[in-house]
C-alpha positions, 0 to 999 in steps of 0.5 A, spaced: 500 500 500 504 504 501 507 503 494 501 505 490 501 511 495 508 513 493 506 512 486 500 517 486 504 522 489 508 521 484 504 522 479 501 528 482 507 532 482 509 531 475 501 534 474 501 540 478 508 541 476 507 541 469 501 547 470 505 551 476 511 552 472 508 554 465 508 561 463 502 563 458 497 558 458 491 558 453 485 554 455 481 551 452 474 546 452 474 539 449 470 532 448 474 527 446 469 519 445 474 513 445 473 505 443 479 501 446 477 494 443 482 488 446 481 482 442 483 475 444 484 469 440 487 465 444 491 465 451 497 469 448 496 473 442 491 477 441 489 483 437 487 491 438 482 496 435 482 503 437 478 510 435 478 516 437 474 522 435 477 529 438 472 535 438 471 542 440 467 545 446 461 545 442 461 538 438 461 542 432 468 542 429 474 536 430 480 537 432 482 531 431 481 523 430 486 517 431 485 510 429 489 504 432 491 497 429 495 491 433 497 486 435 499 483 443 503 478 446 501 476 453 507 474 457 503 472 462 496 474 467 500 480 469 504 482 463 503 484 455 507 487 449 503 490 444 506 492 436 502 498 432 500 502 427 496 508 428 493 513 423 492 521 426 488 526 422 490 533 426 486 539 424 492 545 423 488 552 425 491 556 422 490 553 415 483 550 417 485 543 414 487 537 417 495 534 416 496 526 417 501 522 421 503 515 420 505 511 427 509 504 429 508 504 436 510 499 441 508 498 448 509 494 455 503 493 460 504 491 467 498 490 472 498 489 479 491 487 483 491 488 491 484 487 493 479 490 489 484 495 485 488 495 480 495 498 478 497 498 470 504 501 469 504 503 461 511 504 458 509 506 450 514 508 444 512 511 438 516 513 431 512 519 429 512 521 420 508 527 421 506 532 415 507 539 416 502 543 411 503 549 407 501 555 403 502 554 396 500 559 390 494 559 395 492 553 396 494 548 402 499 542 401 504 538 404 510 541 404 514 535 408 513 529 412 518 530 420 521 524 423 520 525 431 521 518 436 516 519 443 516 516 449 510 516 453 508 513 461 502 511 463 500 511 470 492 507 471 489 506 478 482 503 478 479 504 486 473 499 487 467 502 490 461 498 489 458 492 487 451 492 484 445 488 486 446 483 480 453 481 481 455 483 474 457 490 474 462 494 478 463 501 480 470 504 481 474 511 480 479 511 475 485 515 477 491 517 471 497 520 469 501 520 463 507 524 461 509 525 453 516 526 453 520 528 446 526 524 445 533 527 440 532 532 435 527 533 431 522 539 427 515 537 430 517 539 437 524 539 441 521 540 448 523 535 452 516 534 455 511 534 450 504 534 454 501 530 460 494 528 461 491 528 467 484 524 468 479 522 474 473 520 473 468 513 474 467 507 470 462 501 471 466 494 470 461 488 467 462 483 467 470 484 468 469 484 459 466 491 458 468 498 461 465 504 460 468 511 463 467 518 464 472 523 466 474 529 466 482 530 463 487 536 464 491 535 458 497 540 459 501 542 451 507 544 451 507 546 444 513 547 440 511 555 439 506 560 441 503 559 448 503 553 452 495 550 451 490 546 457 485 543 455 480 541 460 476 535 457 471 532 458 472 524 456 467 518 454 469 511 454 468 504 452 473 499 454 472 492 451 476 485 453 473 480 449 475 472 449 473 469 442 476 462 443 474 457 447 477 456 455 
């Protein structure tokens, strides 16, 4: 107990650092709605489909969509390894046109269990191919594609609070942090900590197969130029981990 205490802490320092040490913040409102499908075909591998879609404060405007593809090992009950494309449309405001990003991601999961809570510990890397849009003879195109490495640290607790009549649903708080961070030189952003999310919320567990979350996100951007960005978010999840062969 008193590691996970530690942890926690830990992970609210590097919040409240991230918005106390900022110099000019703009903020900013958003939805953010995701699907998060792991899909087992077997006892050790299995497969990972992901969406998400990224709007303004009014649900009028996308800022930004993400579609995941993988394929994951598990090492055992507690462990996992997963290897990913993803494809990443990001509105550019300034030119009022979206630019594309390719993405391999590969990722380590480790979950620990006391009692009725669970701790995940996510360590992800990314190879970014991000296109850079210009203004050319009055029209927007793709001026260049820029090569970026990521390293990315997800810190999940889940807090059991209920269970429900029924016996199949379960009420828990959710607690995160995840911290971006920029490795080597490159041109789409050459700070160090590229952004932090923060979430709290609750989820309904069913099944121990579907979980679906609402939450509140403190997402800290720090931008290569101009101010740095907070964007409180408002976040709606649906979580699947689904067996599809026989035990």
């Amino acid at each position: 107990m008193k590691k996970n205490k530690s942890r926690f802490s830990v992970l609210l320092l590097v919040v409240f650092s991230s918005v106390i040490f900022a110099q000019d913040v703009t903020h900013n409102q958003a939805n953010w709605f995701a699907y998060v499908g792991q899909y087992n075909v077997s006892k050790k591998w299995g497969y990972h489909i992901e969406a998400q879609f990224r709007l303004d404060d009014e649900l009028n405007r996308s800022n930004q969509n993400l579609f995941r593809l993988g394929g994951f090992y598990n090492l055992n009950e507690r462990a996992k390894f997963t290897i990913g494309y993803g494809l990443i449309n990001t509105l550019n405001s300034n030119l009022n046109d979206y630019f594309n990003e390719d993405r391999i991601w590969e990722q380590f999961q480790y979950n620990h269990k006391w009692k009725q809570n669970i701790n995940t510990n996510r360590f992800r890397l990314e190879q970014r191919f991000v296109d850079k849009l210009a203004l050319v003879d009055g029209s927007v195109r793709k001026s260049e594609t820029n090569y970026q490495n990521r390293l990315r640290y997800l810190n999940r607790n889940l807090f059991h609070i209920m269970d429900f009549k029924s016996g199949n649903e379960e009420l828990y708080l959710v607690v995160q942090d995840e911290v971006f961070l920029n490795l080597g030189t490159n041109k789409v952003n050459n700070k160090f900590l590229d952004q932090n999310r923060f979430l709290i919320g609750f989820g309904i567990n069913y099944k121990k197969s579907i979980q679906f979350e609402v939450a509140y996100m403190n997402h800290f951007i720090n931008p290569n130029t101009n101010n740095d960005i907070m964007n409180h978010t408002f976040s709606l999840t649906l979580l699947q981990n689904l067996i599809l062969y026989k035990e």
